[in-house]
C-alpha positions in Angstrom: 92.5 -33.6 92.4 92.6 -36.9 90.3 94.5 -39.8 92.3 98.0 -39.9 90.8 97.1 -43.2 89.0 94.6 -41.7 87.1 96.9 -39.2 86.2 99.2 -41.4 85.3 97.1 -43.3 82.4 96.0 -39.9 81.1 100.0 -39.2 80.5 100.2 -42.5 79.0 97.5 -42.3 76.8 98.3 -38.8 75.8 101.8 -40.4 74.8 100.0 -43.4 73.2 98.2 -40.7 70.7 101.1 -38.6 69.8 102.7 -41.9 68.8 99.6 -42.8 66.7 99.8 -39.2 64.9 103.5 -39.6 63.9 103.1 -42.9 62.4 100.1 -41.6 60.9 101.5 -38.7 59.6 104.6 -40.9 58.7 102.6 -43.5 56.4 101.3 -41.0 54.1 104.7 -38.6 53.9 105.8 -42.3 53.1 102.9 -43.4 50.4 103.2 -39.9 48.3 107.3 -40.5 48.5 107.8 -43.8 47.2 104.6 -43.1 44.6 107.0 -40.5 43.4 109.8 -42.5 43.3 108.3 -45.2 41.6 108.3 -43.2 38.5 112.0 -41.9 38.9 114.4 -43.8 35.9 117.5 -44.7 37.6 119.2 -44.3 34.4 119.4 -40.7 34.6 120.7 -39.9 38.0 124.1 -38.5 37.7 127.0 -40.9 39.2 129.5 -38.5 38.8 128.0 -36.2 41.7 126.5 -36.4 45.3 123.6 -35.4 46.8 124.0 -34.3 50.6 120.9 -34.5 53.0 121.1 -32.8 56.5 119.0 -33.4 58.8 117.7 -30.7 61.4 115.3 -30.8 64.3 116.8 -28.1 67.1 116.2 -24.0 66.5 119.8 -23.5 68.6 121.8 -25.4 65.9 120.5 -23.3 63.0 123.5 -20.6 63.0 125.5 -23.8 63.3 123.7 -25.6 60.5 123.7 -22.4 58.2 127.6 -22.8 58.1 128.0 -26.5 57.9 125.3 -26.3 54.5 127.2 -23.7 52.8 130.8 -25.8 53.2 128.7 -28.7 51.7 127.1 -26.5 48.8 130.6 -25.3 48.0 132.0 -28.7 47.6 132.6 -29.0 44.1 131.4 -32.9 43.5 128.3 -31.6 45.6 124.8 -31.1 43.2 122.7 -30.0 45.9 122.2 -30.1 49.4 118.9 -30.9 50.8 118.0 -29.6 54.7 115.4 -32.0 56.0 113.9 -29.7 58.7 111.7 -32.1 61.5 110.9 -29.7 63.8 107.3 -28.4 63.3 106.8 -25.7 65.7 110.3 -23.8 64.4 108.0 -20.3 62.3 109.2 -20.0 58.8 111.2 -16.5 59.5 113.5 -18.1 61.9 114.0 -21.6 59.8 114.7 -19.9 56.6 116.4 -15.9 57.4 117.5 -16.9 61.1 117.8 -14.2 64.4 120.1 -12.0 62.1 118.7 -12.0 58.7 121.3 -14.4 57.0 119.5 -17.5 55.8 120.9 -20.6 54.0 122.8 -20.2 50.7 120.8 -20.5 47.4 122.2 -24.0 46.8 120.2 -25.3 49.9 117.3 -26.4 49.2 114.9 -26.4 52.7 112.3 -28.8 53.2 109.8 -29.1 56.0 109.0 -32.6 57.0 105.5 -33.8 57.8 106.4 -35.9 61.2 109.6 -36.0 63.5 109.7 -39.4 62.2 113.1 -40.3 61.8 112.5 -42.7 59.3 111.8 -39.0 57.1 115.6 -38.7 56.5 115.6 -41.7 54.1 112.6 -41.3 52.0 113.7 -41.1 48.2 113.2 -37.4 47.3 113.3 -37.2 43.2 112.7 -34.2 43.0 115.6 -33.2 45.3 118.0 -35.7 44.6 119.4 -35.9 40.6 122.4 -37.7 41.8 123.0 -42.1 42.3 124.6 -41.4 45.6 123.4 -39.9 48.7 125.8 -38.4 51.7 123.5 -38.5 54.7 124.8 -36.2 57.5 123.5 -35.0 61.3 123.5 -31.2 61.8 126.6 -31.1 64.1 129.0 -33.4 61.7 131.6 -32.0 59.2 133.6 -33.4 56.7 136.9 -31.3 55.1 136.6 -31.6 51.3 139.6 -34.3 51.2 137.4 -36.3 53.3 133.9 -36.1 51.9 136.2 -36.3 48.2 137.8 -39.7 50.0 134.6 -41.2 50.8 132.3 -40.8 47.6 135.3 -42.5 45.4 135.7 -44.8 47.8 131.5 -45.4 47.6 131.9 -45.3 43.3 134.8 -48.1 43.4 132.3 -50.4 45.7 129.3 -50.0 43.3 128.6 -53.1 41.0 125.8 -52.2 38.5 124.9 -55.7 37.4 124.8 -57.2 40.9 122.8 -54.3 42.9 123.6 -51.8 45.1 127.0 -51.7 46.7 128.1 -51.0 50.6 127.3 -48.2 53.2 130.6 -46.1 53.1 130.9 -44.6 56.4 133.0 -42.7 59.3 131.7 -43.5 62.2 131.6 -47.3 63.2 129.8 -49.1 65.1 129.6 -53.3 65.9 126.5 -56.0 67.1 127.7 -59.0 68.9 125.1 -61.9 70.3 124.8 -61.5 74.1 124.8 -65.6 75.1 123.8 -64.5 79.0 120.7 -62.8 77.8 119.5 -64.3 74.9 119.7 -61.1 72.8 121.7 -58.9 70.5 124.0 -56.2 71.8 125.1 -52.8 70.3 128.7 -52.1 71.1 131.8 -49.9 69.8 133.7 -51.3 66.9 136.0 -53.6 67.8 140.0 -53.5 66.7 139.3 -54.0 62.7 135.7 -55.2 63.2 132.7 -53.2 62.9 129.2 -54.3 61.2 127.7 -51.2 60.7 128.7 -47.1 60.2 126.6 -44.0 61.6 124.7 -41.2 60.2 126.4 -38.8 61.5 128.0 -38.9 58.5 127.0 -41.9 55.8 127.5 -42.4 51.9 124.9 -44.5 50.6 123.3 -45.7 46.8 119.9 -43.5 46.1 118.3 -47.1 45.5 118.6 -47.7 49.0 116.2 -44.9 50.1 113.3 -46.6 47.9 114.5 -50.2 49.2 113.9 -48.6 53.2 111.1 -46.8 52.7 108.7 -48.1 50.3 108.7 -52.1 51.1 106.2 -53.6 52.8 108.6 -56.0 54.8 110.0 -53.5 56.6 106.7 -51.7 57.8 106.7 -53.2 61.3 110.5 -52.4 61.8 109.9 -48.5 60.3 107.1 -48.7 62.9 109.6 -50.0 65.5 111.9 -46.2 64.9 109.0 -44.3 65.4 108.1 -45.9 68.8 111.9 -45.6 69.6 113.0 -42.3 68.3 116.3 -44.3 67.3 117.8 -46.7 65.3 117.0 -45.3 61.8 120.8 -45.9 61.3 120.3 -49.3 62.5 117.7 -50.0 60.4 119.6 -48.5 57.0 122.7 -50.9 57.8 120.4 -54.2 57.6 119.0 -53.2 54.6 121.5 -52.4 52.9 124.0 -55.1 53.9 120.9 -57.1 52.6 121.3 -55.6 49.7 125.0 -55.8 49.0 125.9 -59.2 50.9 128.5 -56.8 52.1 129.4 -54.9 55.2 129.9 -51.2 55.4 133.0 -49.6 54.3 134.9 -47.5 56.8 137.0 -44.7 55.3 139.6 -42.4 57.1 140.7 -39.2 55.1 141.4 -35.5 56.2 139.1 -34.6 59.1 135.8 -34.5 60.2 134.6 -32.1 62.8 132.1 -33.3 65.3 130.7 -30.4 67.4 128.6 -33.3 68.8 131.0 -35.5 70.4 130.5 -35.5 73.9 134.6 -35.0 74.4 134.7 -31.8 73.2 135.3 -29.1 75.5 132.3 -27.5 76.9 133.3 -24.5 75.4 133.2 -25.7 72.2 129.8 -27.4 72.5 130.3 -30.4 74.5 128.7 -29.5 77.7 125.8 -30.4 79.2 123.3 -27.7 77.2 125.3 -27.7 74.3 124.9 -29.0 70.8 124.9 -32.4 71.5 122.5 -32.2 73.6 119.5 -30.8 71.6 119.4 -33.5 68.8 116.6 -35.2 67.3 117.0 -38.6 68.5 116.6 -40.2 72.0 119.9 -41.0 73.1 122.4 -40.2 76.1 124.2 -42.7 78.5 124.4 -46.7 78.7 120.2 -46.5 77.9 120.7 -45.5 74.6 123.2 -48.1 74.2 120.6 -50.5 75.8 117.7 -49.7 73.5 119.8 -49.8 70.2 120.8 -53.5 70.9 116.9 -54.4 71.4 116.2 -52.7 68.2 118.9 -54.9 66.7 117.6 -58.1 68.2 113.5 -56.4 67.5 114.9 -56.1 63.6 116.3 -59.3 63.6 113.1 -61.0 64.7 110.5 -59.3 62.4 112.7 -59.9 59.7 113.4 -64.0 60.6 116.8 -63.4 59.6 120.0 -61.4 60.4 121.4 -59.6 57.8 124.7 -57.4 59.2 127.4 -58.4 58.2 131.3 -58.0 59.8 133.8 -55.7 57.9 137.5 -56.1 58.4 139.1 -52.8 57.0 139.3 -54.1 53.6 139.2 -50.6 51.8 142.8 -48.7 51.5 143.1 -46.5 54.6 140.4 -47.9 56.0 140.8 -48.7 59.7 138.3 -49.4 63.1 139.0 -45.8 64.6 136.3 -43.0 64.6 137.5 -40.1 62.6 135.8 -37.1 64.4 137.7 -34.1 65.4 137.0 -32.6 68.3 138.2 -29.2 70.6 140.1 -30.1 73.5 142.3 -27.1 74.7 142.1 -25.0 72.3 142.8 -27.3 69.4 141.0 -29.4 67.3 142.3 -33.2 67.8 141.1 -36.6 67.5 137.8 -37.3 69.7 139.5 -40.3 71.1 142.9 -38.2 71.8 143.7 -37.8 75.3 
């Protein structure tokens, strides 16, 4: 048998190759995207509707995911939903008909991503996506319609078509604050009517945006930086487009949003260990994933020379610093942070 140190840097060069055939794989999903996009005319995407792109990577949240795309196709400001599905191995007959036959409504479009990149989520899609605005959304997140109506007027009354694109609109917040001891950035929980940046879970964002994160060179080394990771896509979306705006996000708090992801729900209802929160396509879980999203904000902030996030103060009409996910504790759906 091969001394275990040997074995050891065939692992790591195994891992080393699988990273080079994602980014690989990545660049040219990218290159035919944003060659695409760069014959889109803005002028005729509709601002009077929304586009909604879920995201998908685990085979168990499927049933789950069926029922979450229908609510959003039924939504009557929704166009069309599109299912980003990043999982490669998942055969066709389970993806699109599912265990019992019932597949996704007509209104959901299904598309099969090249990589597991993460950065896939925010390539500009023109043939999918008719509409100015873009609601990106995780697999186990849920808006009712007041709120997902809420947040895309509160996204139309930020927009300012002669200075480029407006805010991130949001539910989820999240903060950055410099770590003096360490000599580094550090990714925290909002702070009482502070936050610099809002989640995917659940994110309303300009279509321009997509182009802006996927197609410039500048920000080749820090795309390259989330597929290394396997996080911080989010992280990534909230520099560029507080870049963008000069602004920071917009948090917005309206009916309810169901989170079957939220690690406080009851097990029973998904929370446990082994349930849906726990099959996702990012790395995360525990104070690491904290850890490694504040050295992707300090590892963004270097390649780029600059730091571009910006503090928000609850300047939009209900907004406030809380989360607004919904979450089973007992038997009834509260507040994630209810006790």
């Amino acid at each position: 048998m091969p001394p275990r140190s040997y074995q050891l840097l065939i692992l790591l060069l195994l891992v080393e190759l699988a990273c080079v055939a994602v980014a690989a794989r990545s660049e040219g999903e990218e290159h035919a995207a944003c060659a695409a996009a760069n014959r889109t005319d803005a002028a005729r995407l509709r601002a009077d509707r929304l586009t909604v792109i879920l995201t998908g990577y685990s085979e168990r949240r499927l049933p789950l995911l069926r029922a979450i795309a229908g609510a959003y196709a039924e939504h009557p400001l929704v166009l069309a939903v599109v299912l980003l599905w990043c999982n490669p191995s998942t055969p066709d007959r389970l993806l699109l008909r599912g265990r019992g036959g019932i597949g996704f409504p007509p209104r959901v479009a299904v598309r099969r991503a090249a990589s597991a990149s993460l950065n896939s989520r925010f390539l500009p899609r023109p043939s999918d996506v008719r509409t100015a605005a873009v609601a990106m959304a995780d697999d186990d997140v849920l808006p009712d319609a007041a709120a997902l109506s809420f947040a895309f007027a509160t996204w139309q009354q930020h927009q300012r078509p002669a200075a480029g694109p407006g805010p991130l609109v949001g539910f989820f917040p999240r903060s950055h604050h410099l770590d003096l001891a360490r000599g580094r950035w550090a990714y925290t929980a909002a702070q009482p009517g502070r936050y610099s940046m809002v989640l995917t879970k659940l994110m309303l964002l300009g279509t321009d945006l997509l182009r802006t994160y996927s197609c410039s060179p500048e920000l080749a080394a820090a795309r390259a930086v989330v597929d290394r990771e396997r996080n911080c896509e989010d992280i990534l979306m909230n520099f560029v487009a507080a870049e963008a705006s000069g602004a920071g996000p917009v948090l917005v708090e309206a009916g309810g949003v169901r989170d079957w992801g939220d690690p406080r729900n009851d097990a029973a209802a998904g929370g446990g260990r082994g349930g849906v929160r726990d099959v996702g396509l990012s790395a995360t879980g525990g104070l690491g994933h904290w850890e490694k999203r504040g050295r992707c904000i300090t590892e963004f902030h270097r390649l780029l020379g600059r730091m571009p996030l910006r503090y928000s103060y609850g300047e939009a009409v209900e907004a406030t610093a809380g989360e607004q996910g919904l979450c089973s504790k007992g038997g009834r759906l509260v507040r994630c942070d209810h006790e």
